[in-house]
C-alpha positions as CSV (number, residue, x, y, z in Angstrom):
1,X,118.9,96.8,97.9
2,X,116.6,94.2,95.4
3,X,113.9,95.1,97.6
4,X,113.1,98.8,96.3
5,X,112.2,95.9,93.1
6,X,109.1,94.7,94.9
7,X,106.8,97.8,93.9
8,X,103.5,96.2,94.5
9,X,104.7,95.2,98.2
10,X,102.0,95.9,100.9
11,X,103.1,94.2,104.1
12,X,106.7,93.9,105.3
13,X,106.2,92.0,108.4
14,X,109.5,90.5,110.0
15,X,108.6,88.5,113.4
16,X,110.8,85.6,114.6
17,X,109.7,83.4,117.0
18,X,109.9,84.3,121.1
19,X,112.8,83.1,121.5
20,X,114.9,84.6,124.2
21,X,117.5,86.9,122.2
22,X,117.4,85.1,119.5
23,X,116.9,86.8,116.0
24,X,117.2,86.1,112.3
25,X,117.3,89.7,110.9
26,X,120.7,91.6,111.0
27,X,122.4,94.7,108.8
28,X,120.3,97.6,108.2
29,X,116.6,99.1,106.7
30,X,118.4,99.9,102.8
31,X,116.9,103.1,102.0
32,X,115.0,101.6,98.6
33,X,112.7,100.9,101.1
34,X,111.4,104.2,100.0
35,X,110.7,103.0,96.3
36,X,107.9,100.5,98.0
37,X,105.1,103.5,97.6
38,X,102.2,101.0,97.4
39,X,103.1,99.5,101.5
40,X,100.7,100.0,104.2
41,X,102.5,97.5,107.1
42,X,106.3,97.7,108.1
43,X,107.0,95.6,111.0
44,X,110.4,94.9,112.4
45,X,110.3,93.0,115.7
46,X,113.0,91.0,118.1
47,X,115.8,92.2,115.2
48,X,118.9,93.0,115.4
49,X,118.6,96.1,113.2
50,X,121.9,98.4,113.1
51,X,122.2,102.2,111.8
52,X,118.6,104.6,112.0
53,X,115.5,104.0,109.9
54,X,116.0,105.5,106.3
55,X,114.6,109.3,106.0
56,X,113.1,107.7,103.1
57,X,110.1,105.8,104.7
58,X,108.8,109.5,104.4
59,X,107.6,108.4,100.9
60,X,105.8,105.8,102.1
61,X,102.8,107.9,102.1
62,X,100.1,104.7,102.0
63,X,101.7,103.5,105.1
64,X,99.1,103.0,108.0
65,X,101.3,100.9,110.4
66,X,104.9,101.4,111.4
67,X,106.2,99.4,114.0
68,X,109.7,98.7,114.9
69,X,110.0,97.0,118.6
70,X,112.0,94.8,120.9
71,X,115.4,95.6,118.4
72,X,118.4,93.7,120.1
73,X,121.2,96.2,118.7
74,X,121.7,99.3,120.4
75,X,119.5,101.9,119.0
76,X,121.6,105.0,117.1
77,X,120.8,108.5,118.0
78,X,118.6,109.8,115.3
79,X,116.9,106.4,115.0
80,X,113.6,107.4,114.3
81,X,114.1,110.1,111.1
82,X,111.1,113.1,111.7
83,X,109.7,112.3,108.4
84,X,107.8,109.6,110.3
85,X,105.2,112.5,111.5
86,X,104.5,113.7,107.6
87,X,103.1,110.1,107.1
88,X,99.7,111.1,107.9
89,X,97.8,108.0,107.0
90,X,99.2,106.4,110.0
91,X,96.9,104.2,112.2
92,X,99.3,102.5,114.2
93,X,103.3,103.6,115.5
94,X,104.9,101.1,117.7
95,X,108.2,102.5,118.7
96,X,108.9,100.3,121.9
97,X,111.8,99.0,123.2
98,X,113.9,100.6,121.6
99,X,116.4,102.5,124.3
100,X,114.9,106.1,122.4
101,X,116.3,108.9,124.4
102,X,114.9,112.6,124.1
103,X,111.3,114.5,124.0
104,X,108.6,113.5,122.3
105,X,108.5,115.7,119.2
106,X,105.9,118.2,119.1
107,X,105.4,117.1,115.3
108,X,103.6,113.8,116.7
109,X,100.6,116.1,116.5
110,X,101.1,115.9,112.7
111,X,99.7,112.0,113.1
112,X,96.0,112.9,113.1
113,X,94.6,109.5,112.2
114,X,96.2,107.6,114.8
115,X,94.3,105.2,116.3
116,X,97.1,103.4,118.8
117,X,100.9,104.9,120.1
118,X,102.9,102.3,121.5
119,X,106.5,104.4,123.2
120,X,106.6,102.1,126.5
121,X,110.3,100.8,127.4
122,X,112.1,103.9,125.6
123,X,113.9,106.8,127.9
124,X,111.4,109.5,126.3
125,X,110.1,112.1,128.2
126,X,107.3,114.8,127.9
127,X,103.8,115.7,127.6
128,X,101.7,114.1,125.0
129,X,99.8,117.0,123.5
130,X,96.1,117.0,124.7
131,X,95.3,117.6,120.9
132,X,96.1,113.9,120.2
133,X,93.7,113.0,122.3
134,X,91.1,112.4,119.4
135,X,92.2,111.8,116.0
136,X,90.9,113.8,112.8
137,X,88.5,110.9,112.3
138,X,87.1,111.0,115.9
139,X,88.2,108.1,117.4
140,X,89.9,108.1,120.7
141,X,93.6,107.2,120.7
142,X,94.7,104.6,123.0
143,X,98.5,105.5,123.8
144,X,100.9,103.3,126.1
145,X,103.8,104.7,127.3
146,X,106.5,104.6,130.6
147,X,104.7,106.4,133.4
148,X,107.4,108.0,135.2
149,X,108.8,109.8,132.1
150,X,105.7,111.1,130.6
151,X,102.5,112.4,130.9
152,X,99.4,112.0,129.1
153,X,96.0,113.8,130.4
154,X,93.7,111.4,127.5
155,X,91.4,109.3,128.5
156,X,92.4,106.0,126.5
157,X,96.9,106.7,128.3
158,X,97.9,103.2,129.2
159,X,101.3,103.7,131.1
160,X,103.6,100.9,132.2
């Protein structure tokens, strides 16, 4: 909870080593993380991360990367809170092996400055919308994601 303290934090980057299974971060995101309106980088990888991520990274309206990948505890339904797609200053969303179930939302669209979609290793399925394609500042977006589940008509689809 002393984190929603560190107002003038701009990276949050948590990244143990490769070590098979092994991880130093447990519990859950607090939702102070919300207070943190100056970060631009949240990374959580090879965690053991319990509960969803806090509806309040919605206020994290400078953030241009969000990645949360390779968590060792079993992902919750509702893991990923839909106020993820009003941060549109995003560059970069890495949602990967996670164990996400469902569609891809349709507000994913909402993302227009999105330069790289990382969903491989998830149980999502759907079309990603030919919109997203190009993003609002006319760069192409390179998007990996599990071939058999989804489809993706861009020219930059990576699928694994």
């Amino acid at each position: 909870k002393e984190i929603g303290l560190l107002s003038n934090l701009r990276r949050f980057v948590i990244q143990p080593p490769l070590v098979p299974r092994t991880s130093y971060i447990t519990g859950s995101i607090p939702s102070e993380i919300g207070q943190l309106q100056m970060m631009d980088t949240f990374q959580f990888s090879r965690s053991n991360i319990s509960g969803t991520i806090p509806t309040e990274i919605g206020l994290l309206t400078a953030l241009t990367r969000l990645a949360v990948f390779e968590n060792l505890a079993p992902v919750e339904e509702g893991f990923v809170p839909t106020e993820i797609f009003g941060l549109t200053n995003l560059r970069q969303l890495a949602l990967r092996d996670l164990g996400l179930e469902g569609s891809i939302p349709t507000e994913i669209t909402n993302l227009g400055r999105l330069q790289s979609l990382w969903l491989q290793n998830n149980d999502l399925t759907g079309t990603i919308p030919s919109s997203m394609c190009r993003n609002d500042i006319g760069l192409s977006l390179m998007i990996q994601f599990d071939c058999r589940e989804i489809e993706c008509s861009c020219l930059y689809c990576h699928c694994y």
